[in-house]
PyMOL Python script that loads the backbone (N, CA, C, O; Angstrom):
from pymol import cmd

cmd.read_pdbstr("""\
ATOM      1  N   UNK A   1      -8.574   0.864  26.000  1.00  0.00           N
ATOM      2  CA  UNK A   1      -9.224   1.110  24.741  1.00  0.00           C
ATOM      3  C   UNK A   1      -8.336   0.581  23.621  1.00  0.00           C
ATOM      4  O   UNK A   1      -7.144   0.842  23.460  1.00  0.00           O
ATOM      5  N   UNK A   2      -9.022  -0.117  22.956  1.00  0.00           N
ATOM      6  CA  UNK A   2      -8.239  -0.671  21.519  1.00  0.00           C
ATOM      7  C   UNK A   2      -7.670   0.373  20.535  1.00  0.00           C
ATOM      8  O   UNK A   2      -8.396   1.339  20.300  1.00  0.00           O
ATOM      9  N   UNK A   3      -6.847   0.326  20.121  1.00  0.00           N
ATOM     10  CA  UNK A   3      -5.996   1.357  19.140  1.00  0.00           C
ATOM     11  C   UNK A   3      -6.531   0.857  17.636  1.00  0.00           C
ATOM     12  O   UNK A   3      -6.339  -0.169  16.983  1.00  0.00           O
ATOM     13  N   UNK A   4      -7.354   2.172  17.388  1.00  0.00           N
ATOM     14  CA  UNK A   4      -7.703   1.742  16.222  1.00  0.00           C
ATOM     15  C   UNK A   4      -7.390   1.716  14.929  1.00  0.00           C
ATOM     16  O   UNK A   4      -7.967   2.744  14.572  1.00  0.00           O
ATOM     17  N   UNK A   5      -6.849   1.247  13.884  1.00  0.00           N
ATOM     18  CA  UNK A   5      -6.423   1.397  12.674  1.00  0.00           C
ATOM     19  C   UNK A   5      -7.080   1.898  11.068  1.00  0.00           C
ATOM     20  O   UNK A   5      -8.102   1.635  10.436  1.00  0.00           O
ATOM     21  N   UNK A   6      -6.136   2.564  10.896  1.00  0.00           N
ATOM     22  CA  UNK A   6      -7.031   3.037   9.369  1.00  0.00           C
ATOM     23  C   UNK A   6      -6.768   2.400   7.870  1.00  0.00           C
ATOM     24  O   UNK A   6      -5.665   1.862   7.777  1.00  0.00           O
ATOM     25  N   UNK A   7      -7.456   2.369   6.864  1.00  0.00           N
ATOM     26  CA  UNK A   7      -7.040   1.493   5.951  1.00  0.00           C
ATOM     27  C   UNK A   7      -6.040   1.605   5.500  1.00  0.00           C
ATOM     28  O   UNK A   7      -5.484   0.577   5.111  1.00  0.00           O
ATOM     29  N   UNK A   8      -5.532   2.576   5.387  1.00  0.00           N
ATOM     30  CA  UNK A   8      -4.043   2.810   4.523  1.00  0.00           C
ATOM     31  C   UNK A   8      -2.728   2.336   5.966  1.00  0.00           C
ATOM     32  O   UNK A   8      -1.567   2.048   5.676  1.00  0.00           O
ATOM     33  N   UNK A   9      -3.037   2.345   6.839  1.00  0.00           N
ATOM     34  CA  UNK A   9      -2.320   2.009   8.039  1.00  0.00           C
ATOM     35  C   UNK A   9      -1.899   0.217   7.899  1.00  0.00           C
ATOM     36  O   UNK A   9      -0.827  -0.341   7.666  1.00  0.00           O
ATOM     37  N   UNK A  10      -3.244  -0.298   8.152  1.00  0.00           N
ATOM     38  CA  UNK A  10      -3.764  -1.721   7.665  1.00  0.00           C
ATOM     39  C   UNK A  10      -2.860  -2.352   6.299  1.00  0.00           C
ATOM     40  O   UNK A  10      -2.350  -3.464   6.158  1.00  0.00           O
ATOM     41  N   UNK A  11      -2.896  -0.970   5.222  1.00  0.00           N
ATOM     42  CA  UNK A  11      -1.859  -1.953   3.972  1.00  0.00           C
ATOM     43  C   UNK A  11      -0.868  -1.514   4.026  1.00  0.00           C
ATOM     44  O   UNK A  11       0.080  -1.995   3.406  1.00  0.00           O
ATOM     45  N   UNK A  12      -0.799  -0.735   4.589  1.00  0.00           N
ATOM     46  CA  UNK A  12       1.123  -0.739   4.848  1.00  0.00           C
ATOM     47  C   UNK A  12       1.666  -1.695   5.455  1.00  0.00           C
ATOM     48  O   UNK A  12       2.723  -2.212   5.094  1.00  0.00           O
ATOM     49  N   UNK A  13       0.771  -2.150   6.785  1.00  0.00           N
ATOM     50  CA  UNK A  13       1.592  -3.258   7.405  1.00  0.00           C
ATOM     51  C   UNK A  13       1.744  -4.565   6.473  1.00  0.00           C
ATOM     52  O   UNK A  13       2.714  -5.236   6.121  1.00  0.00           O
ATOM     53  N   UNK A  14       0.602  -4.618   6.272  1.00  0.00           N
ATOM     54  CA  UNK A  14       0.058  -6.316   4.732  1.00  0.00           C
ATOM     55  C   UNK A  14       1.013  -5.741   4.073  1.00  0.00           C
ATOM     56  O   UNK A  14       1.837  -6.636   4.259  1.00  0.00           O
ATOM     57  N   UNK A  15       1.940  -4.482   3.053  1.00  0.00           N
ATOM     58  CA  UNK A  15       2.886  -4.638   2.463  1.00  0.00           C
ATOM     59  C   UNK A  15       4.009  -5.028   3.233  1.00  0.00           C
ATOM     60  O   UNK A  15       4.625  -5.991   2.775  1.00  0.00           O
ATOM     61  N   UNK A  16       4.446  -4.519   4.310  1.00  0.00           N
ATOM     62  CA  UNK A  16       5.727  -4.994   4.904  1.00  0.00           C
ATOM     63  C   UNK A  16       5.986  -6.341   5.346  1.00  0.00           C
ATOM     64  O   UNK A  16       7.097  -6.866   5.424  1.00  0.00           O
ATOM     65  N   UNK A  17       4.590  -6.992   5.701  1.00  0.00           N
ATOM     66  CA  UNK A  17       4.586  -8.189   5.896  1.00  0.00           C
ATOM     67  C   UNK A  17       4.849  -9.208   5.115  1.00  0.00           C
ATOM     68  O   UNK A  17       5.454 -10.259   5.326  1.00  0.00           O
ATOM     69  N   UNK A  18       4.105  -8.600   3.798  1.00  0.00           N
ATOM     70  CA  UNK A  18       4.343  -9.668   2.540  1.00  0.00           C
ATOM     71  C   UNK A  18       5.716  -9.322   1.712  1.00  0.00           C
ATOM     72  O   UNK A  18       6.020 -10.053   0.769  1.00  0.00           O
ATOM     73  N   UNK A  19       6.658  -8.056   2.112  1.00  0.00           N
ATOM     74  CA  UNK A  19       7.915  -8.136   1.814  1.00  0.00           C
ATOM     75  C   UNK A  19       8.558  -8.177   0.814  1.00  0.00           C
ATOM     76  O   UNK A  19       9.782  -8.291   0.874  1.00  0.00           O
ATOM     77  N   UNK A  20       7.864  -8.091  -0.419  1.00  0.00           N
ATOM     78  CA  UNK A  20       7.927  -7.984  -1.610  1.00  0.00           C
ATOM     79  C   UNK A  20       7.381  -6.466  -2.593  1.00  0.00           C
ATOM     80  O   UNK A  20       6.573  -5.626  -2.196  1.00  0.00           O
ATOM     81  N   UNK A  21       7.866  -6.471  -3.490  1.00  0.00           N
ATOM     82  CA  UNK A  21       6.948  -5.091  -4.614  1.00  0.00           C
ATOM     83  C   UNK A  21       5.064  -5.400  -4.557  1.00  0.00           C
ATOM     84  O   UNK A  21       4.347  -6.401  -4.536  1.00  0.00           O
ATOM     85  N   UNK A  22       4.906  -4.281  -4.551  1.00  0.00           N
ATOM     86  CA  UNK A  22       3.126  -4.253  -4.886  1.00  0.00           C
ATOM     87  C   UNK A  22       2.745  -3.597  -6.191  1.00  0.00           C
ATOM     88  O   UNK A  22       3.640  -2.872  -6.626  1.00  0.00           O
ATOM     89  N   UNK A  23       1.400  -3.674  -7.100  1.00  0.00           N
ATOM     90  CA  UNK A  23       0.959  -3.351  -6.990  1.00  0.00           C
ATOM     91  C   UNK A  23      -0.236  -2.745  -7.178  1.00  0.00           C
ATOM     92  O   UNK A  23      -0.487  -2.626  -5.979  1.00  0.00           O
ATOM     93  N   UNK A  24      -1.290  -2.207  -7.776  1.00  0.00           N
ATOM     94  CA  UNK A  24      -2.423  -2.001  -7.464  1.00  0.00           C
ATOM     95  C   UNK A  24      -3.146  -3.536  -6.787  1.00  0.00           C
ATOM     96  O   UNK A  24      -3.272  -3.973  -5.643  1.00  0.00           O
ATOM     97  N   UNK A  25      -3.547  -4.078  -8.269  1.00  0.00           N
ATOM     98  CA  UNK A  25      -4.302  -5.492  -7.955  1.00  0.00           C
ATOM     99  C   UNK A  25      -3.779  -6.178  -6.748  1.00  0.00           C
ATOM    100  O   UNK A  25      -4.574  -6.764  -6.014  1.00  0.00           O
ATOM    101  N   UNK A  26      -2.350  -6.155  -6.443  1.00  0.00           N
ATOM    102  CA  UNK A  26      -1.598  -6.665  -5.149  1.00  0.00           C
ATOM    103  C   UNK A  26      -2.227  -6.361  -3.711  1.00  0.00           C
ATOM    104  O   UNK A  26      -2.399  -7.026  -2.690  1.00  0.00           O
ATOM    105  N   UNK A  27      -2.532  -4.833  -4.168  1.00  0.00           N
ATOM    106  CA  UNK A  27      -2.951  -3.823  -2.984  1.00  0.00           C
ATOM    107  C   UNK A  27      -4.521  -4.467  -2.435  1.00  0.00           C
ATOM    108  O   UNK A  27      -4.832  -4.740  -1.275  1.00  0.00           O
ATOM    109  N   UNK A  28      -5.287  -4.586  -3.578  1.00  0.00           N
ATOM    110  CA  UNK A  28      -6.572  -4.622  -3.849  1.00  0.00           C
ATOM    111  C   UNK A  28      -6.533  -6.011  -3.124  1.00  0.00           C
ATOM    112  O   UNK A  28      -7.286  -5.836  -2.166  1.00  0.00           O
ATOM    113  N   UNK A  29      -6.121  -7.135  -3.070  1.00  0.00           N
ATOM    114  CA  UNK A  29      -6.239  -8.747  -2.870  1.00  0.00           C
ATOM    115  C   UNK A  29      -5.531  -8.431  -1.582  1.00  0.00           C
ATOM    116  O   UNK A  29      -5.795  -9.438  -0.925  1.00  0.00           O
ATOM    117  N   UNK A  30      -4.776  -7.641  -0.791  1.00  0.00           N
ATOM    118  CA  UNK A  30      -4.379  -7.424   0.554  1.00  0.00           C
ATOM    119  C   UNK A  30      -5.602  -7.097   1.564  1.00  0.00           C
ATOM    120  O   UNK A  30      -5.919  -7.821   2.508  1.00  0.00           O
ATOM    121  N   UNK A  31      -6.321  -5.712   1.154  1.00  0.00           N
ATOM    122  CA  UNK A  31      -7.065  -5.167   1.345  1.00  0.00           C
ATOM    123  C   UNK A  31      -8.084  -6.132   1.340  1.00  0.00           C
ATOM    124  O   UNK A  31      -8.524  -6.128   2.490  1.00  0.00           O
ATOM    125  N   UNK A  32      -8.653  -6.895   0.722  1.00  0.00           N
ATOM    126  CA  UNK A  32      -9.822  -7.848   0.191  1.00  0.00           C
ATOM    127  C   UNK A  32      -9.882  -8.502   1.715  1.00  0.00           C
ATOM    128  O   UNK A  32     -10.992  -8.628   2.232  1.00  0.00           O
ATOM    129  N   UNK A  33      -8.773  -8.890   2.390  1.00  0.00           N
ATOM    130  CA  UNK A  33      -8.781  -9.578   3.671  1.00  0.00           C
ATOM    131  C   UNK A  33      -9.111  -8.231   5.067  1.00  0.00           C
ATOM    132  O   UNK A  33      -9.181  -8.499   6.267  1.00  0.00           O
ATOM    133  N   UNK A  34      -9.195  -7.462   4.732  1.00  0.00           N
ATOM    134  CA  UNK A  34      -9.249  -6.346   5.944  1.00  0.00           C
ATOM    135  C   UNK A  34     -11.010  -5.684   6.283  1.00  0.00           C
ATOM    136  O   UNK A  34     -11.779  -5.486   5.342  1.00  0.00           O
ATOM    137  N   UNK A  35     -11.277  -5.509   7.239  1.00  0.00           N
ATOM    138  CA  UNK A  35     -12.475  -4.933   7.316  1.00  0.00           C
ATOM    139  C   UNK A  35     -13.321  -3.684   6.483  1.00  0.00           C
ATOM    140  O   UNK A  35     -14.390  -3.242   6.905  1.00  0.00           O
ATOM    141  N   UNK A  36     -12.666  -3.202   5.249  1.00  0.00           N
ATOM    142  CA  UNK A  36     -12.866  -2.155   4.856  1.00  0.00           C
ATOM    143  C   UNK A  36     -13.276  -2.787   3.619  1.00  0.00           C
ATOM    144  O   UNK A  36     -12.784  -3.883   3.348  1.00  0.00           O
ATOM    145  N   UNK A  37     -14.343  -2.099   2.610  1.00  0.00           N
ATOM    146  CA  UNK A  37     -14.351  -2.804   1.812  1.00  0.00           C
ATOM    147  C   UNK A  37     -13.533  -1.787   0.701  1.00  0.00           C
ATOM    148  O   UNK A  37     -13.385  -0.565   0.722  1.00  0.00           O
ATOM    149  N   UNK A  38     -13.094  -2.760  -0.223  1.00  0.00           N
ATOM    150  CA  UNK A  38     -11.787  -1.801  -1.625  1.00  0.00           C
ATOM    151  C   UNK A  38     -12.024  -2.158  -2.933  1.00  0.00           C
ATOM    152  O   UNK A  38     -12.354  -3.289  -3.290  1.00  0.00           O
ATOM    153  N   UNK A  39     -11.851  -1.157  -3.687  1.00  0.00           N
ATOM    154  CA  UNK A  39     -11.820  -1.608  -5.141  1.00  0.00           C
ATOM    155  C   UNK A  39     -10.684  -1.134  -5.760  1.00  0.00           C
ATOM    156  O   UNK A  39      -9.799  -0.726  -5.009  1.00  0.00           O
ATOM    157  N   UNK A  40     -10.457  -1.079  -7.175  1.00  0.00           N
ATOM    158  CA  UNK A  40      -8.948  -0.576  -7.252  1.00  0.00           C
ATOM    159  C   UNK A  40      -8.702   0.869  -7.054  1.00  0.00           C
ATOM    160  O   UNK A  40      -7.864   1.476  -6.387  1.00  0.00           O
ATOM    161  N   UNK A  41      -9.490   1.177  -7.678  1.00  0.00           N
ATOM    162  CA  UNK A  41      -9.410   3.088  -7.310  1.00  0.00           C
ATOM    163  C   UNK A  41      -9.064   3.262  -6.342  1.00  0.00           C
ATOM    164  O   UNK A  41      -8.277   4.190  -6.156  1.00  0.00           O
ATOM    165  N   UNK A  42      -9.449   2.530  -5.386  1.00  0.00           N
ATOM    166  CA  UNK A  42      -9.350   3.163  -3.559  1.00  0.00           C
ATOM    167  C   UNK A  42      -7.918   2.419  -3.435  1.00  0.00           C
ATOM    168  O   UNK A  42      -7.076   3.074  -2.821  1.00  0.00           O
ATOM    169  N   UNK A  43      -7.478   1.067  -3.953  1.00  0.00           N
ATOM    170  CA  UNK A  43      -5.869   0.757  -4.078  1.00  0.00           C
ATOM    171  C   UNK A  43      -4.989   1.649  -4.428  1.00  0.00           C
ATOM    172  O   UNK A  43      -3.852   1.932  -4.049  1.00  0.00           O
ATOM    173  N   UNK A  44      -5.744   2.062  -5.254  1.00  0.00           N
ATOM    174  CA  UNK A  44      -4.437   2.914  -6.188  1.00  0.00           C
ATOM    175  C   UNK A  44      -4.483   4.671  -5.580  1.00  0.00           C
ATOM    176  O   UNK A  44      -3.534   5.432  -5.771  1.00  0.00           O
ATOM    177  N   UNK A  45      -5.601   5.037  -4.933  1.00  0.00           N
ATOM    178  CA  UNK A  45      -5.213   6.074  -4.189  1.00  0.00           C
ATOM    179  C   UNK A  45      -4.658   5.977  -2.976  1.00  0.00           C
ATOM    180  O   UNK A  45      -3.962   6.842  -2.445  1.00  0.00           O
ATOM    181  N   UNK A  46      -5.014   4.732  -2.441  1.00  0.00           N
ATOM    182  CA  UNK A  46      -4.007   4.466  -0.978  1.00  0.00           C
ATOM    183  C   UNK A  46      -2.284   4.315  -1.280  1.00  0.00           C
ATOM    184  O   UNK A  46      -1.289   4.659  -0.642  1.00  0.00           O
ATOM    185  N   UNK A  47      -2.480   3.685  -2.462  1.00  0.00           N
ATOM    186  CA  UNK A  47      -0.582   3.154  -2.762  1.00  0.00           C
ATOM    187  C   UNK A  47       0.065   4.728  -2.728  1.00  0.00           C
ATOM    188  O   UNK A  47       1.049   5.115  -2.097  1.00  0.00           O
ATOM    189  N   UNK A  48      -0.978   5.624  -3.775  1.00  0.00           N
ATOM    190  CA  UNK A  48      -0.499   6.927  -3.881  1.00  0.00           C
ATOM    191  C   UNK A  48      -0.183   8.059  -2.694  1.00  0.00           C
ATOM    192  O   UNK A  48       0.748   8.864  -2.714  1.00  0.00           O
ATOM    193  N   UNK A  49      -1.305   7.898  -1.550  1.00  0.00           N
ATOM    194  CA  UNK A  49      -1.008   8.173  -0.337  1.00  0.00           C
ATOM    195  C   UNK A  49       0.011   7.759   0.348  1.00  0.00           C
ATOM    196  O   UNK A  49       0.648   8.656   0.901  1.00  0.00           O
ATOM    197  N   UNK A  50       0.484   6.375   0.539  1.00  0.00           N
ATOM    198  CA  UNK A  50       1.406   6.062   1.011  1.00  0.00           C
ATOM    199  C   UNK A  50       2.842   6.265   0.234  1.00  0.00           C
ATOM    200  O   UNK A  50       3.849   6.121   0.928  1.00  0.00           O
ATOM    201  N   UNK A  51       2.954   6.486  -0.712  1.00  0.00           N
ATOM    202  CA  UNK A  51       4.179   6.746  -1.570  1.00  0.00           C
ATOM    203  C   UNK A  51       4.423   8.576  -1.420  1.00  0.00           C
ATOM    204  O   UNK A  51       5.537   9.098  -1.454  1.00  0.00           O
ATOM    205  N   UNK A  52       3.356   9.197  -1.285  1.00  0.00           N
ATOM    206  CA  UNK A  52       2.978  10.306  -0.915  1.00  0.00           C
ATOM    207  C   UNK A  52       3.719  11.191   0.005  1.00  0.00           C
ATOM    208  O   UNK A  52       4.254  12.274  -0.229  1.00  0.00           O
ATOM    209  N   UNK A  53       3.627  10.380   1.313  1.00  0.00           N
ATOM    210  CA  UNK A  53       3.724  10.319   2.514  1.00  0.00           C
ATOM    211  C   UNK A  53       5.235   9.713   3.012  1.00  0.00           C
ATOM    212  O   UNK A  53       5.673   9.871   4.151  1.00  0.00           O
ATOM    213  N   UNK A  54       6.187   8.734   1.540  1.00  0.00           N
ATOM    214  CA  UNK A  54       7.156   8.407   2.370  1.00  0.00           C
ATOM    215  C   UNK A  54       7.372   6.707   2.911  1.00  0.00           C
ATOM    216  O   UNK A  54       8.225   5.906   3.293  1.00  0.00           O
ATOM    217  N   UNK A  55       5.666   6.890   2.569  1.00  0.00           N
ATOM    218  CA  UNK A  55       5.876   5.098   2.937  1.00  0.00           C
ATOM    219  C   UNK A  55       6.435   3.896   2.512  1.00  0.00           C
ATOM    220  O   UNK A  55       6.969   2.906   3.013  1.00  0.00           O
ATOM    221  N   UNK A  56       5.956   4.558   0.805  1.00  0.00           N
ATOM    222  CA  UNK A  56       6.216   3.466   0.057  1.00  0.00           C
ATOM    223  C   UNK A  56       7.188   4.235  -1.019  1.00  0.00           C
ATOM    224  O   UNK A  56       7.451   5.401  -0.722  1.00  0.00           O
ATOM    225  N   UNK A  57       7.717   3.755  -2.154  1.00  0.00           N
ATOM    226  CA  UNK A  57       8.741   4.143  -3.206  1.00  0.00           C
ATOM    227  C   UNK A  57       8.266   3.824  -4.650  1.00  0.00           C
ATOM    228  O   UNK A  57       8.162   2.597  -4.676  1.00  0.00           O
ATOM    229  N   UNK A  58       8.029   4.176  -5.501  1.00  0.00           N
ATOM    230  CA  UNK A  58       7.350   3.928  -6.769  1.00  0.00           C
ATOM    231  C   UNK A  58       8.072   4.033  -7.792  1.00  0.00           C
ATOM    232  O   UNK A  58       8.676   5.053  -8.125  1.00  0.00           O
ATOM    233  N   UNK A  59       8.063   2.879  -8.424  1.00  0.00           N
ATOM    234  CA  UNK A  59       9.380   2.326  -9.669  1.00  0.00           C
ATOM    235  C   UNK A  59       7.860   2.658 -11.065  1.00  0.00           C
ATOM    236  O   UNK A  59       6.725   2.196 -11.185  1.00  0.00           O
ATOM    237  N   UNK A  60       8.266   3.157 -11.457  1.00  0.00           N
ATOM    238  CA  UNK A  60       7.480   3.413 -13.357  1.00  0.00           C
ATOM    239  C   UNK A  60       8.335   3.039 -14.045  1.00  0.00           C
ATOM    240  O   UNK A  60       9.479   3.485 -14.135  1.00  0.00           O
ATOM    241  N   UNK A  61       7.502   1.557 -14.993  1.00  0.00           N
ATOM    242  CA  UNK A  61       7.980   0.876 -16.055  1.00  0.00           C
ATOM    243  C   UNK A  61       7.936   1.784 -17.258  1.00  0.00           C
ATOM    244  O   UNK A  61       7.572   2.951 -17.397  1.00  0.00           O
ATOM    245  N   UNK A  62       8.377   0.960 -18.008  1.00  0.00           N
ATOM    246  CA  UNK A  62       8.123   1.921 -19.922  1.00  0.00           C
ATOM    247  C   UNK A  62       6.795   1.959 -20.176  1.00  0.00           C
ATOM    248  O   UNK A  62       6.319   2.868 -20.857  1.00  0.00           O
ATOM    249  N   UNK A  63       5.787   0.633 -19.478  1.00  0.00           N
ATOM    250  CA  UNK A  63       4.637   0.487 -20.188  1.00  0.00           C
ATOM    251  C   UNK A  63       3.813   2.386 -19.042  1.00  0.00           C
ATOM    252  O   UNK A  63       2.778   2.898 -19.467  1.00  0.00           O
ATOM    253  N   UNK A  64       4.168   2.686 -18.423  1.00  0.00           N
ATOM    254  CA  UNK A  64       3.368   3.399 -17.525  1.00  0.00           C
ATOM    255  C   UNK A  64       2.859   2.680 -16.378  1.00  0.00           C
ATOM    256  O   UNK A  64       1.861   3.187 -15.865  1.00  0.00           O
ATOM    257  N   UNK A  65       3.247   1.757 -15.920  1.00  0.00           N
ATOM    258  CA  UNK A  65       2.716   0.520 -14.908  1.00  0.00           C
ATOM    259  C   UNK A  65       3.585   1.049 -13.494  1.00  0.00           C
ATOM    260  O   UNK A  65       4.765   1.283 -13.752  1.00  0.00           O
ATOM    261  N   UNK A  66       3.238   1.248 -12.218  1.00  0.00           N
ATOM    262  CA  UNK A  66       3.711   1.547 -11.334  1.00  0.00           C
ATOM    263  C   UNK A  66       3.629   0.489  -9.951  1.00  0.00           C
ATOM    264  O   UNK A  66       2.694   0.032  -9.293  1.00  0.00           O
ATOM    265  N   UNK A  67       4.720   0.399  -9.906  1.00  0.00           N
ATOM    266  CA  UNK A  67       5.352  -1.216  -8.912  1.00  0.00           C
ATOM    267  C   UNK A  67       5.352   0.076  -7.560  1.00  0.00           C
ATOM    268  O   UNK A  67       5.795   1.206  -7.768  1.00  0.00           O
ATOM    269  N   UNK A  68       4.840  -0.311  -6.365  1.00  0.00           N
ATOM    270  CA  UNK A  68       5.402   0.341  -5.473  1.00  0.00           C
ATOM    271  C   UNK A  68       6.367  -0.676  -4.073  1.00  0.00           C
ATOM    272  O   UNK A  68       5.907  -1.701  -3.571  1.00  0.00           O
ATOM    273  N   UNK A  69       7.284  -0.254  -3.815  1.00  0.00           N
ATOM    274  CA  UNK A  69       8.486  -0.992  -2.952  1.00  0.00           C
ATOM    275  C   UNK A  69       8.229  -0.156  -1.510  1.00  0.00           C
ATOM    276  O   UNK A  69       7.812   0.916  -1.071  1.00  0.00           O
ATOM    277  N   UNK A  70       8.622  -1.063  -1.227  1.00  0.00           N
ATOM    278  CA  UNK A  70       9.555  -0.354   0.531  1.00  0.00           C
ATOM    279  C   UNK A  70      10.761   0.181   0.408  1.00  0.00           C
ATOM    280  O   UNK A  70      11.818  -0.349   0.064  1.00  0.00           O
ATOM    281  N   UNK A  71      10.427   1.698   0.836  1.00  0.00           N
ATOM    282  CA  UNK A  71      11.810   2.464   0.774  1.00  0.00           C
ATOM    283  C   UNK A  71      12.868   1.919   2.223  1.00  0.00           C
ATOM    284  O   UNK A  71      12.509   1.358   3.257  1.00  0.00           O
ATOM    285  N   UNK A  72      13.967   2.261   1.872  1.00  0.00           N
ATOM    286  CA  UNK A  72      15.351   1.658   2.360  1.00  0.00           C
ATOM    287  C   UNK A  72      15.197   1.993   3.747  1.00  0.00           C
ATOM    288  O   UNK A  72      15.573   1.100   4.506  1.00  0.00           O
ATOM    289  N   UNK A  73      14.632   3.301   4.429  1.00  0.00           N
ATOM    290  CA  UNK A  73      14.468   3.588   5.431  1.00  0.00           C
ATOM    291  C   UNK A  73      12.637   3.972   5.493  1.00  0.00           C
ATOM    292  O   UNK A  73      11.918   4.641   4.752  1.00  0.00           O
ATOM    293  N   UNK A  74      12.388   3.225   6.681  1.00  0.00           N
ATOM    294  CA  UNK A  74      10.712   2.890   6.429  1.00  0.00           C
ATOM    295  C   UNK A  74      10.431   3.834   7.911  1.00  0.00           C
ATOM    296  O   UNK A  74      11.041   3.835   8.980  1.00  0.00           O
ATOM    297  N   UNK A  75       9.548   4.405   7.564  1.00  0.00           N
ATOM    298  CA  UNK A  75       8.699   5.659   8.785  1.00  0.00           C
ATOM    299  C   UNK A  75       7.438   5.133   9.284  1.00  0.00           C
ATOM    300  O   UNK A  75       7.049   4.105   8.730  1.00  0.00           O
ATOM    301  N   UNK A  76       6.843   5.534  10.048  1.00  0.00           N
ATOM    302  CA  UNK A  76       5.732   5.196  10.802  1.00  0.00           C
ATOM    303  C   UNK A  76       4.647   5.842  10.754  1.00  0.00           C
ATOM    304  O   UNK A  76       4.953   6.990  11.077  1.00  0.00           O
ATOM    305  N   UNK A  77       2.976   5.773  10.435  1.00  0.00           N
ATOM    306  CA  UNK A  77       1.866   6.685  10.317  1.00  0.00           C
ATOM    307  C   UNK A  77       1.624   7.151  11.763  1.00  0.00           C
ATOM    308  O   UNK A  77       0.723   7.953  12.010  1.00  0.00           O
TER     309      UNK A  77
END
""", "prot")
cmd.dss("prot")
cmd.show_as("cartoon", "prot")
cmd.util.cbc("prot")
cmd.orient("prot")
């Protein structure tokens, strides 16, 4: 049986892969390639889930703009 994946599973890997800061619109144009369909809301609650959770690390600019990174030690869903 195929192991199936969930969307926020799906952009975690598309972030680690692409190896760089995300984010929303980043999230949103990752997602755009995956079977699920996304808009930003659903970006920006997944980034929040995953930052949530440990996955990801979230830098807040002056403007209120939130970059999310790969933390130094990365965990598994």
């Amino acid at each position: 049986m195929a192991e199936t994946i969930t969307r926020r599973a799906y952009l975690l890997a598309a972030i680690r892969a692409a190896g760089r800061p995300v984010r929303t619109g980043d999230a949103e144009r990752l997602l755009a390639a995956s079977p699920w369909s996304c808009h930003r809301n659903t970006a920006r609650k997944d980034l929040r889930g995953l930052a949530r959770a440990g996955h990801l690390a979230v830098i807040v600019d002056v403007d209120d703009r939130h970059t999310y990174i790969l933390p130094t030690r990365t965990g598994d869903l």
